[in-house]
C-alpha positions as CSV (number, residue, x, y, z in Angstrom):
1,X,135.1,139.6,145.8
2,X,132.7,142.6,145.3
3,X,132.0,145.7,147.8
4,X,128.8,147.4,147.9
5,X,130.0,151.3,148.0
6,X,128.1,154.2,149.5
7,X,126.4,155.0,146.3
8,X,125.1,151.5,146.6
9,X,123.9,151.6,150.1
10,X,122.2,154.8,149.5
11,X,120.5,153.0,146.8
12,X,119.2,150.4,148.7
13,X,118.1,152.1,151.8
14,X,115.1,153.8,150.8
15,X,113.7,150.2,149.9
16,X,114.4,148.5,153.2
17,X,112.2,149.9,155.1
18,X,108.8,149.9,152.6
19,X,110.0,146.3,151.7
20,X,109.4,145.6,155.9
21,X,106.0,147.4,156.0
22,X,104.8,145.3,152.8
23,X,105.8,142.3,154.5
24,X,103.8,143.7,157.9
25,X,100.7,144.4,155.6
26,X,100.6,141.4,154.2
27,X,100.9,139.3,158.1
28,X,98.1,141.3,159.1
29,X,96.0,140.3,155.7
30,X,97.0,137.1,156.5
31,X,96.0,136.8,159.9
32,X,92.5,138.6,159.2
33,X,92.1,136.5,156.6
34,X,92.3,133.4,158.7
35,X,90.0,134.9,161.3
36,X,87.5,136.1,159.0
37,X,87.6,131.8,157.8
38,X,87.7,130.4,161.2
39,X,84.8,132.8,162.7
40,X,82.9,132.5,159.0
41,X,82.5,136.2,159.8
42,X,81.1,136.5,156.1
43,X,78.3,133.6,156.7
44,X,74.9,135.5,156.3
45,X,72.2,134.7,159.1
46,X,69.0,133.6,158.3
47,X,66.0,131.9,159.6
48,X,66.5,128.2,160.4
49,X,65.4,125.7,157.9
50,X,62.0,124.1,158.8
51,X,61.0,120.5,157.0
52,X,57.4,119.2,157.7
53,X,54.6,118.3,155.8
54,X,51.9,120.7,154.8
55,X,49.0,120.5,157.9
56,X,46.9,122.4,159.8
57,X,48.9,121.9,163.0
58,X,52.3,122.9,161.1
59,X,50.9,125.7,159.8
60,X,49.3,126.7,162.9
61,X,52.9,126.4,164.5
62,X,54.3,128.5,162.2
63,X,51.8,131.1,163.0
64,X,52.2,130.7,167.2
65,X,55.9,130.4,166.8
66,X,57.3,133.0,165.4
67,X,61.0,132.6,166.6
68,X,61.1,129.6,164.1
69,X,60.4,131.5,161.1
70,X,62.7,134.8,162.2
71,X,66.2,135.1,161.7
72,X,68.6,133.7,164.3
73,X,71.3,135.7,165.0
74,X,74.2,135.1,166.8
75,X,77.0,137.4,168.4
76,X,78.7,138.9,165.6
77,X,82.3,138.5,166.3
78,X,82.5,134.4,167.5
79,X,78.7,133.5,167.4
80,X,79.0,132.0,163.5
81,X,82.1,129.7,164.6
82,X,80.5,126.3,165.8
83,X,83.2,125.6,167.4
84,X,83.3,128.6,169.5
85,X,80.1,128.6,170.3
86,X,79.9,124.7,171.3
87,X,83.6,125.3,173.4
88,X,81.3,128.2,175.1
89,X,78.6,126.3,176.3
90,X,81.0,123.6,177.2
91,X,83.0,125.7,179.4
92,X,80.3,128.1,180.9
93,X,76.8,126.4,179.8
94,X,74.9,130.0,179.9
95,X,75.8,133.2,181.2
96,X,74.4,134.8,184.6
97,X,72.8,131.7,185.1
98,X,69.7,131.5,187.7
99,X,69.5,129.2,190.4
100,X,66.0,127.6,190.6
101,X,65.0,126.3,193.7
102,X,63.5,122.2,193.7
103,X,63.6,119.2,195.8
104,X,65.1,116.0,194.9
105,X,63.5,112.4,194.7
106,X,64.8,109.5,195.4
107,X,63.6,106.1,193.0
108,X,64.8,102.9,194.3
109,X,65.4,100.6,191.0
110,X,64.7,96.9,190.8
111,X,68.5,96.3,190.0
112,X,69.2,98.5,193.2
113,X,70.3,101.5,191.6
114,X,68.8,105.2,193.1
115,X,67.6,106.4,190.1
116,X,67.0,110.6,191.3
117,X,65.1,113.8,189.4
118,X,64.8,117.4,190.8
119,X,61.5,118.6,191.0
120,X,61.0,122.3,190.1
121,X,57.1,124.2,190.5
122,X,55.7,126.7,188.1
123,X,56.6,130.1,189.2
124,X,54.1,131.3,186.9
125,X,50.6,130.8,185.1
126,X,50.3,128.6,182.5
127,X,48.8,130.6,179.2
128,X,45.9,127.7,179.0
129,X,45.1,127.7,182.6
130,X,46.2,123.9,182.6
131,X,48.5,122.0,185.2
132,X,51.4,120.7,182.5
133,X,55.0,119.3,183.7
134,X,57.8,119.2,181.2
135,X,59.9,116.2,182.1
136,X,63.5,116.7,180.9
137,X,66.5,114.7,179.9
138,X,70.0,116.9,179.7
139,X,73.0,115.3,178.0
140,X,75.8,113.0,178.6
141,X,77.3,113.3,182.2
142,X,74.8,116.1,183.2
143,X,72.0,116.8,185.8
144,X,69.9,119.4,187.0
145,X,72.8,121.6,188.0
146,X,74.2,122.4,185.3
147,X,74.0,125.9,183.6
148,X,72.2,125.0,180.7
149,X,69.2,123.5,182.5
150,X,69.2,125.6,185.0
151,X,68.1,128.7,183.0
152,X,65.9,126.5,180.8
153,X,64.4,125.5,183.6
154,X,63.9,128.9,185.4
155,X,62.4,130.0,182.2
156,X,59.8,127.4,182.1
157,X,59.0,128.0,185.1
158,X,58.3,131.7,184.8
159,X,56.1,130.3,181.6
160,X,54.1,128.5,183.9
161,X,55.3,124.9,183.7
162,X,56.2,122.5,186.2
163,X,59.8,121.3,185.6
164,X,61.5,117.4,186.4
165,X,64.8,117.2,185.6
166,X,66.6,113.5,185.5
167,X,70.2,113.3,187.1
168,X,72.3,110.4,185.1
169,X,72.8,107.8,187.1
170,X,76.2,108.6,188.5
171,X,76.4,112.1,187.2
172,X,76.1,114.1,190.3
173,X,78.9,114.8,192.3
174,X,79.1,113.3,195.8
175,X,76.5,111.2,195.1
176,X,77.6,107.3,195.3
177,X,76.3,104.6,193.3
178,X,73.8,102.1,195.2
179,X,74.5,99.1,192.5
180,X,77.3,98.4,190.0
181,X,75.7,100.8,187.0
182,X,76.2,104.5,185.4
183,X,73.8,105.8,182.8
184,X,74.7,104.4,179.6
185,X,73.4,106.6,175.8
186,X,70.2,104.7,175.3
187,X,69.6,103.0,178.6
188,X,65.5,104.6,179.4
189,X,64.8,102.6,182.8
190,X,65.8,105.9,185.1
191,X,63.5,108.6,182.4
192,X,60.8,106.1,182.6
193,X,60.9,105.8,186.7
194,X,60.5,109.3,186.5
195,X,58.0,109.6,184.3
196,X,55.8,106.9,186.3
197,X,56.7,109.1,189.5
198,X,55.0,112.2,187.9
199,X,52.1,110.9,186.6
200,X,51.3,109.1,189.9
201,X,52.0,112.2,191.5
202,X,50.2,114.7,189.1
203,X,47.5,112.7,187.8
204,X,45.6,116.1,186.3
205,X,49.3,117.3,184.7
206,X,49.8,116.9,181.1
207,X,53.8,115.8,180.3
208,X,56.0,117.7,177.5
209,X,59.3,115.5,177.0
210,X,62.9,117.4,176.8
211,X,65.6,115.5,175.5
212,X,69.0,117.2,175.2
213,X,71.8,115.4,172.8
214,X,72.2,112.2,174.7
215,X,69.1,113.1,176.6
216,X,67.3,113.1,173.0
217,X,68.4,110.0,172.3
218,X,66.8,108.7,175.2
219,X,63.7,110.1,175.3
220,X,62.9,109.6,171.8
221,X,63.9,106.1,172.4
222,X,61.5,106.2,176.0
223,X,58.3,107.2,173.8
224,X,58.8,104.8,170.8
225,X,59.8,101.5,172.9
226,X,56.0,101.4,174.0
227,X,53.0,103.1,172.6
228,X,51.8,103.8,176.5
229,X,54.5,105.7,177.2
230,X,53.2,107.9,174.9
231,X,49.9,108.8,176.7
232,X,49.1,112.2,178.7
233,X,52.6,113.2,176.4
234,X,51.5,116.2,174.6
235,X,54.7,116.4,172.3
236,X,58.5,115.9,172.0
237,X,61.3,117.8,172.1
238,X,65.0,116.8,170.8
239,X,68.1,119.2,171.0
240,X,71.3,118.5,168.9
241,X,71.1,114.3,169.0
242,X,73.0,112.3,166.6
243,X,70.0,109.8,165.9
244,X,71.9,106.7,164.9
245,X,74.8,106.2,167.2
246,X,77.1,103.4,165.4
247,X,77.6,106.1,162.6
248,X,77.6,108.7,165.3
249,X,80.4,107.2,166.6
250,X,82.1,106.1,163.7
251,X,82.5,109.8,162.5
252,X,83.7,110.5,165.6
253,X,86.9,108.8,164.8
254,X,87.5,111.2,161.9
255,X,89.9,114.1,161.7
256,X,87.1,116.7,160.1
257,X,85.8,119.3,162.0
258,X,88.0,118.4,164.7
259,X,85.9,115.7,165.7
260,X,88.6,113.8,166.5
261,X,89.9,115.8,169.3
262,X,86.5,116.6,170.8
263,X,86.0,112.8,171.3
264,X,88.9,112.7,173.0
265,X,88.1,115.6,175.2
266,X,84.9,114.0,175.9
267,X,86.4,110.4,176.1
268,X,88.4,112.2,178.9
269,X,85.7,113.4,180.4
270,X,83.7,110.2,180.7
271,X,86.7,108.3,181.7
272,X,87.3,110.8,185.0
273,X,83.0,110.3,185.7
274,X,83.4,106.4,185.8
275,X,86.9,106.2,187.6
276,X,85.4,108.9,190.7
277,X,83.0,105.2,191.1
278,X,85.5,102.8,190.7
279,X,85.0,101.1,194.2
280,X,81.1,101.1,193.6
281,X,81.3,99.3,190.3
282,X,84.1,97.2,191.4
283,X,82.9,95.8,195.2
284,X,79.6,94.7,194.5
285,X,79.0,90.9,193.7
286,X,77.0,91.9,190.9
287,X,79.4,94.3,189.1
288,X,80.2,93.2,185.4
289,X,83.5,95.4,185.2
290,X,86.3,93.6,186.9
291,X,90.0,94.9,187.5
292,X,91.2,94.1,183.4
293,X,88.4,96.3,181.9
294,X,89.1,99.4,184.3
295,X,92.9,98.8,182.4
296,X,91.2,99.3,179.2
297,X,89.6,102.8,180.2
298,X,93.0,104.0,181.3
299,X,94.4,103.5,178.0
300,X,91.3,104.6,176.3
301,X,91.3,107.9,173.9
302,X,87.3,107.8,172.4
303,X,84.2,106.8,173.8
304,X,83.7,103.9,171.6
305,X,86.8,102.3,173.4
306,X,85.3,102.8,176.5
307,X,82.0,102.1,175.7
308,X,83.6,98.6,174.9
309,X,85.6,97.8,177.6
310,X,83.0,99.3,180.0
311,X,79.3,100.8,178.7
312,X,78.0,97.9,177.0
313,X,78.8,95.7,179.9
314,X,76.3,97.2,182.3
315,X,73.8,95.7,180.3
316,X,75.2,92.7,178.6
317,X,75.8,93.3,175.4
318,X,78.0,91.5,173.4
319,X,79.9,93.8,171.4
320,X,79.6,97.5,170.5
321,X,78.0,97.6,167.7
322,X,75.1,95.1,169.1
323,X,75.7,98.4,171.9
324,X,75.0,101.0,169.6
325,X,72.4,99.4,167.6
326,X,70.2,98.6,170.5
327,X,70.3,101.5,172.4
328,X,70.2,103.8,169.8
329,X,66.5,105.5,169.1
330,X,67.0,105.1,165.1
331,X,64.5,102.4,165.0
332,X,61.6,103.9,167.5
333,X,61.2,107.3,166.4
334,X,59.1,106.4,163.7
335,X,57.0,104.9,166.3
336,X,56.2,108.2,167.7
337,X,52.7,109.4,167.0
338,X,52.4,112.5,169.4
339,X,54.1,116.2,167.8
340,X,57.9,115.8,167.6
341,X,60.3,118.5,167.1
342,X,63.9,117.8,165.6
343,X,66.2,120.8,166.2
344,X,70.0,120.5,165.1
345,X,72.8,123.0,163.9
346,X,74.4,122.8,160.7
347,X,77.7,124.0,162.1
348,X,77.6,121.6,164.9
349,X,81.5,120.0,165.3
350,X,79.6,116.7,166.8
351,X,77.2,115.7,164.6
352,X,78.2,114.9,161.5
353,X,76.2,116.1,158.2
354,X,75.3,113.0,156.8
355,X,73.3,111.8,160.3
356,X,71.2,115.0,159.6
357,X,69.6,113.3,156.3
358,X,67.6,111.1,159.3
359,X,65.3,114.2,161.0
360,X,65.1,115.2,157.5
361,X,63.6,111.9,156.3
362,X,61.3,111.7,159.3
363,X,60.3,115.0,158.6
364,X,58.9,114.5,155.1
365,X,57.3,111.4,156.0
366,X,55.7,111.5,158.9
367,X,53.2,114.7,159.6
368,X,53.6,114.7,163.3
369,X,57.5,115.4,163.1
370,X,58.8,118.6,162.5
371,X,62.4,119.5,161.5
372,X,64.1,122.7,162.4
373,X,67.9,123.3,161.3
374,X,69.8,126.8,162.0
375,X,72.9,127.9,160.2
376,X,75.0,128.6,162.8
377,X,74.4,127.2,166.7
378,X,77.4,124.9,167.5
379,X,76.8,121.4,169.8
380,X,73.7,122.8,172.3
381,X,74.9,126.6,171.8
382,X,72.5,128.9,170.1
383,X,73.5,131.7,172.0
384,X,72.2,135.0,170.7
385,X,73.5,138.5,170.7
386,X,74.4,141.3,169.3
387,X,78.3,142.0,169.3
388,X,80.4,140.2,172.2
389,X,78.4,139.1,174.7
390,X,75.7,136.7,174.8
391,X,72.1,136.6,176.0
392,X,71.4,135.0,179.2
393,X,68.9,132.8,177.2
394,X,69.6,131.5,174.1
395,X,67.4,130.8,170.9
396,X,67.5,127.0,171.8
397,X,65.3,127.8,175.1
398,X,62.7,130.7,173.3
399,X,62.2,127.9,170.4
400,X,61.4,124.9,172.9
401,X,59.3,127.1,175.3
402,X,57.3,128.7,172.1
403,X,57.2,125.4,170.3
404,X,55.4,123.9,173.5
405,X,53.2,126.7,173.8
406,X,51.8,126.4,170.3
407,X,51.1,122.8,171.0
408,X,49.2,123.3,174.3
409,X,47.5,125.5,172.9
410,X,46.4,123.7,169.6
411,X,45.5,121.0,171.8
412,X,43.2,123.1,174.0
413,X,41.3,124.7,171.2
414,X,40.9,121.2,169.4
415,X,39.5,119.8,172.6
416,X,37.2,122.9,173.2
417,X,35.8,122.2,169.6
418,X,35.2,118.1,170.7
419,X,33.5,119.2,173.6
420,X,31.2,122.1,172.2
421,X,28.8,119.8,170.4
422,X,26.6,122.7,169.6
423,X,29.8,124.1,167.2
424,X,30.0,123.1,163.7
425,X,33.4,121.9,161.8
426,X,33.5,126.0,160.3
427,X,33.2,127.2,163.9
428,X,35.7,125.2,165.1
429,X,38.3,126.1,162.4
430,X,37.6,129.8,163.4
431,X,38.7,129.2,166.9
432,X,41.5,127.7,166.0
433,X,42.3,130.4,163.1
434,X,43.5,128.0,160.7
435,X,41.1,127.0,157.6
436,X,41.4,124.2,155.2
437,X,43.6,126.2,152.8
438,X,45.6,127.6,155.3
């Protein structure tokens, strides 16, 4: 057996030491390097991606709305992680959040459901001069209370719109169900009762449609389903949807992105939501979901399986897919004739690439549809900022606000042209500041 001697030790000690600081340097290369990956700290920013056909509106948009042709940058040291910023605006919705003040209505449904919708008045002047209420749709689970509509709202406001906001049907707390139903992803009948309430109400008031994720989905699907819905609707706006729901949901199941887990998380979510109304949806004589389908959601882990054992059952359907399929607004947004605007992110953990090649499609085909798609954003992020903390309004609320603008305003010049009979077609180009070659 060999023995090191002191020669050898003294040999050997000198290299200890640098051997443990190499080894130190290299754990903190390593761990920079995986923060640099996970926060894609070397992504570049840039301007979103905007797919439309060549018009005079488009162009005119681009002109009126600048914050769609800018760069959109987010806080430097998380903002370019989608999942960071979509786990941000799940947890908090929007920092130092107002609290706008609005009454609530009350719409009795045929099926005896209370459909309700929190009414919010312009704090400020409208830059036409004209009476115009933005009726909004947030997404899944959500009402007028939470953070993220609440300071789009105030900032409508302060633009100079009137403001309704839908609650889900079941979504606010300590409010019960008066029939055996929740909101379900495509279901329009509450959105449409509200609708009808604010044109009867504010028959001078033109309408601008929200739609936020799930809300999307539904309001998109509320304009196509019948051409009349359409009228006094000045244009459309949809936040961060999925657009065809059975493939939605289908790449939800996946493991990519961590999709997986935030189905579960939501899944979770949903399942908490329906169980706080168990005894509504269980006493009534009318209720489709009996004791055996309430087992199924407790063993549920995605809101497919829930959407089976409970969602689809609210409205008869079959099976899922016939669920999905029906409910989903893939087959009536090609139906919609007034200006449309598509906004999604590319880094968005929920929507998986391949459902983005639908806005994209409607975009190059149909001249009222416009397609805006950021780099970075998340799931309904977009916050903006310049190191670590993030703007109280994000570039999802300037973009929808300036978007809206520009088509108010388009819509008031072109009807000033209509109505001055003494104007020519090169006078009314003028006024309008566009020309035939752009």
């Amino acid at each position: 057996m060999t023995t090191l001697d002191d020669g050898d030790m003294r040999t050997f000690g000198p290299e200890l030491p640098a051997m443990f600081d190499g080894m130190k340097l290299a754990a903190v290369a390593t761990v920079l390097y995986i923060i640099v990956r996970c926060l894609n700290l070397k992504s570049p920013t840039a301007p979103p991606e905007i797919i439309c056909q060549d018009t005079p509106l488009s162009r005119y948009l681009f002109k009126s709305c600048p914050t769609l042709s800018k760069e959109y940058i987010p806080p430097l040291l998380w903002g370019k992680s989608g999942h960071l910023q979509t786990a941000l605006y799940g947890k908090m919705g929007r920092v130092n959040t107002p609290t706008p003040c609005g009454v609530r209505n009350f719409l009795p449904m045929q099926d005896g459901a209370t459909a309700t919708f929190d009414l919010f008045e312009a704090t400020g002047e409208h830059s036409t001069g004209d009476d115009i209420t933005m009726v909004i749709c947030p997404g899944i689970g959500n009402h007028s209370e939470m953070n993220y509509i609440r300071t789009f709202v105030d900032y409508s406001q302060r633009q100079g719109y009137r403001c309704a906001v839908l609650n889900h049907l079941g979504a606010l707390p300590n409010m019960e169900l008066t029939s055996p139903r929740m909101f379900t992803y495509g279901c329009t009948w509450e959105f449409a009762a509200m609708v009808d309430d604010i044109k009867l109400a504010f028959p001078q008031s033109l309408l601008v449609v929200v739609g936020f994720s799930m809300g999307a989905n539904i309001v998109c699907k509320f304009l196509g389903e019948n051409q009349s819905n359409q009228d006094r609707v000045l244009c459309c706006v949809s936040v961060c949807q999925g657009y065809n729901a059975l493939r939605a949901q289908e790449t939800f199941l996946q493991w990519n992105q961590c999709r997986r887990l935030y189905n579960f998380v939501l899944a979770d979510n949903m399942k908490k939501l329906i169980l706080s109304h168990r005894s509504s949806l269980l006493g009534m004589n009318s209720s489709k979901v009996d004791d055996a389908d309430l087992n199924k959601l407790y063993a549920a882990t995605s809101l497919m399986q829930i959407d089976d054992s409970i969602m689809r059952k609210f409205h008869g359907y079959s099976s899922v897919k016939e669920y999905y399929e029906k409910e989903s607004c893939l087959q009536y947004t090609p139906k919609i004739t007034v200006p449309l605007l598509l906004v999604n992110s590319s880094d968005d953990p929920l929507v998986h690439q391949s459902l983005l090649a639908i806005p994209r499609t409607l975009a190059e085909k149909m001249p009222s549809v416009m397609f805006a798609l950021t780099q970075h954003g998340g799931h309904m992020g977009f916050f903006e900022g310049a190191m670590l903390f993030p703007q109280p309004l994000s570039w999802m609320d300037k973009v929808i606000v300036e978007y809206t603008n520009g088509i108010c305003q388009w819509e008031k010049r072109h009807l000033v042209c209509q109505r001055s009979s003494h104007q020519g077609a090169k006078s009314c180009r003028q006024s309008t500041g566009l020309t035939l070659n752009g």
